[in-house]
Kinemage of the C-alpha trace (Angstrom):
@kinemage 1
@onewidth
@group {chain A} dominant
@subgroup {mainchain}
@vectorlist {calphas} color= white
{ca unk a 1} P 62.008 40.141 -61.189
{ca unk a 2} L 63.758 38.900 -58.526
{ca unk a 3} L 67.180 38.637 -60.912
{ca unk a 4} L 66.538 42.644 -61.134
{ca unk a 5} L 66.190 43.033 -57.588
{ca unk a 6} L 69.629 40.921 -56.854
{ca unk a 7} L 71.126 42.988 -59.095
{ca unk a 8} L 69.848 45.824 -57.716
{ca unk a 9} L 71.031 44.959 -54.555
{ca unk a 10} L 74.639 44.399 -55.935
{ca unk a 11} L 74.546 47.840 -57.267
{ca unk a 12} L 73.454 49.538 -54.105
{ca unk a 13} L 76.307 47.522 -51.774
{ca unk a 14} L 78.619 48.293 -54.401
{ca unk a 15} L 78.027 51.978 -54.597
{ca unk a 16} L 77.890 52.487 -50.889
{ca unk a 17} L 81.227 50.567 -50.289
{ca unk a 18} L 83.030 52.472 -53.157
{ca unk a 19} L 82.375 55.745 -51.536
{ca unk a 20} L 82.340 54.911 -48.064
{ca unk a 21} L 85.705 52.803 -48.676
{ca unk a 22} L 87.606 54.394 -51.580
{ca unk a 23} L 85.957 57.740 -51.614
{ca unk a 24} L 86.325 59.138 -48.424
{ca unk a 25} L 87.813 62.306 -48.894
{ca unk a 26} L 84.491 62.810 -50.575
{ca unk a 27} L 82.533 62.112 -47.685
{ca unk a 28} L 84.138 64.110 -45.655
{ca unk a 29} L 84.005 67.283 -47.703
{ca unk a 30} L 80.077 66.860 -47.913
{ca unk a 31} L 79.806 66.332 -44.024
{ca unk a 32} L 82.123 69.231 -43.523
{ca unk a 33} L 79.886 71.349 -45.675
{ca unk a 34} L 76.885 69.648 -44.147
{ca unk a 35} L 78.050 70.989 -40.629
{ca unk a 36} L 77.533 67.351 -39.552
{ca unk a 37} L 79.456 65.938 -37.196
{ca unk a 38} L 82.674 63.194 -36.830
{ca unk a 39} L 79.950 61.337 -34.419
{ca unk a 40} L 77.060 61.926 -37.275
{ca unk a 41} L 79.703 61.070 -40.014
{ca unk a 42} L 81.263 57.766 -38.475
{ca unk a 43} L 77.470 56.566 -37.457
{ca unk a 44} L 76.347 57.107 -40.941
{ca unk a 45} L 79.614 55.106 -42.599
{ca unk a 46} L 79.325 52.533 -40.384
{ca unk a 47} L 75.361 51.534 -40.456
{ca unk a 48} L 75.467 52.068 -44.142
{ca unk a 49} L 78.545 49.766 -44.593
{ca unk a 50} L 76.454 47.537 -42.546
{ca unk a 51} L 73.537 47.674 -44.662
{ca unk a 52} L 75.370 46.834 -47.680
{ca unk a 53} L 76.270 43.733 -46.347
{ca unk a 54} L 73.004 42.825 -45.189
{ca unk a 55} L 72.105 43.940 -48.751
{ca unk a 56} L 74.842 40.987 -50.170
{ca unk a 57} L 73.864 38.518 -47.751
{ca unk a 58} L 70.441 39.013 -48.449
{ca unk a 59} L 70.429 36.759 -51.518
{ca unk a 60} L 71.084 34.056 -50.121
{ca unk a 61} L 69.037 34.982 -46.895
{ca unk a 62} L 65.799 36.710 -48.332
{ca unk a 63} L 64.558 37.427 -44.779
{ca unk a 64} L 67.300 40.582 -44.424
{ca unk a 65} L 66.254 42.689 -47.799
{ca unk a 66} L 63.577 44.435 -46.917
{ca unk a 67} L 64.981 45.799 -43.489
{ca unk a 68} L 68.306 46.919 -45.409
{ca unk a 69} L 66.564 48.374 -47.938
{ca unk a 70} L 64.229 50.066 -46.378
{ca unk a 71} L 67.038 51.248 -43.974
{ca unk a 72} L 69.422 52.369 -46.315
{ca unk a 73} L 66.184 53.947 -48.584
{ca unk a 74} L 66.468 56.166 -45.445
{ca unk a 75} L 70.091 57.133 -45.530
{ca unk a 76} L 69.161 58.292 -49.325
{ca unk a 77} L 66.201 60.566 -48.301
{ca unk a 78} L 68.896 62.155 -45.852
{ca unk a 79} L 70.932 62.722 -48.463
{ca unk a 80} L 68.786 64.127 -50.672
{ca unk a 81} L 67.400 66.786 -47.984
{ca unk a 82} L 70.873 67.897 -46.934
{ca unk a 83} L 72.487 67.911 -50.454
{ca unk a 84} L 68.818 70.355 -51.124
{ca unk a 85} L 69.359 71.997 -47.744
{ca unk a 86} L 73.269 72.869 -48.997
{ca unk a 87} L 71.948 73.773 -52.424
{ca unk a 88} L 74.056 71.483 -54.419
{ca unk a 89} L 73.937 71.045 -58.283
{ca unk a 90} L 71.616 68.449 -59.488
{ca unk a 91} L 75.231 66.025 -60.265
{ca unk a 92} L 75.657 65.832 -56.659
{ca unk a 93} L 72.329 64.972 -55.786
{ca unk a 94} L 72.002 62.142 -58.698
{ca unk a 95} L 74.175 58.960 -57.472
{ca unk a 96} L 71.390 59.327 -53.466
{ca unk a 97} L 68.336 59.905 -55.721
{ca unk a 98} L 69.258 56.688 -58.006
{ca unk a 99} L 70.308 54.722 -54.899
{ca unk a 100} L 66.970 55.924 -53.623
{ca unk a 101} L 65.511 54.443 -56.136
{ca unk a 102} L 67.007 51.166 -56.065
{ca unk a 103} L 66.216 50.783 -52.469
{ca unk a 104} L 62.327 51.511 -53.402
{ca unk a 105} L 62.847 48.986 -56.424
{ca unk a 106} L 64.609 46.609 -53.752
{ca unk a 107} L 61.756 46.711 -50.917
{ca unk a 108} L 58.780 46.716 -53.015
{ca unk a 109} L 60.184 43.432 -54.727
{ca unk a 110} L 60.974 41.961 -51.092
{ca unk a 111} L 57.832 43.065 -50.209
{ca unk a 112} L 56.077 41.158 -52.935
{ca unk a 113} L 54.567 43.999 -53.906
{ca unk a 114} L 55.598 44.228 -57.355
């Protein structure tokens, strides 16, 4: 399980960095239709570039999964309700929702839950 979670974990980190890094014209479209701020926008980028990392660096230091996880779980929920709240097609909503879902995958494994 935990070879699932760590790659998990790669895939989240990955993801986030792609768009936040190489897709950032994308980003700012969505805030832009969001009616979010520069502030909200650059907050966002930067604590979920963050989390990423702490994502990475949380196989070889278990102790920082479940915060980042649970953090960036967050970030996805937010994306989810303003991607509903803008009424976007279901393809825009899909990449949050399966990040989403990694980050419950992620936590609950930290967690020793599952």
């Amino acid at each position: 399980m935990n070879d699932l979670m760590t790659i998990a974990q790669i895939v989240v980190a990955g993801s986030v960095a792609f768009v936040w890094i190489l897709r950032t014209h994308n980003v700012v479209k969505e805030f832009n239709q969001f009616g979010l701020s520069i502030l909200v926008r650059s907050f966002v980028g930067f604590s979920k570039t963050v989390l990423a990392t702490l994502l990475i660096v949380g196989i070889w230091f278990p102790s920082l999964i479940l915060f980042s996880a649970l953090l960036m779980g967050f970030f996805m929920v937010a994306a989810q309700y303003f991607h509903f709240k803008a009424n976007n097609p279901a393809k825009q909503r899909l990449p949050s929702l399966l990040l989403l879902l990694l980050c419950v995958f992620i936590a609950l494994v930290a967690a020793n839950i599952i």
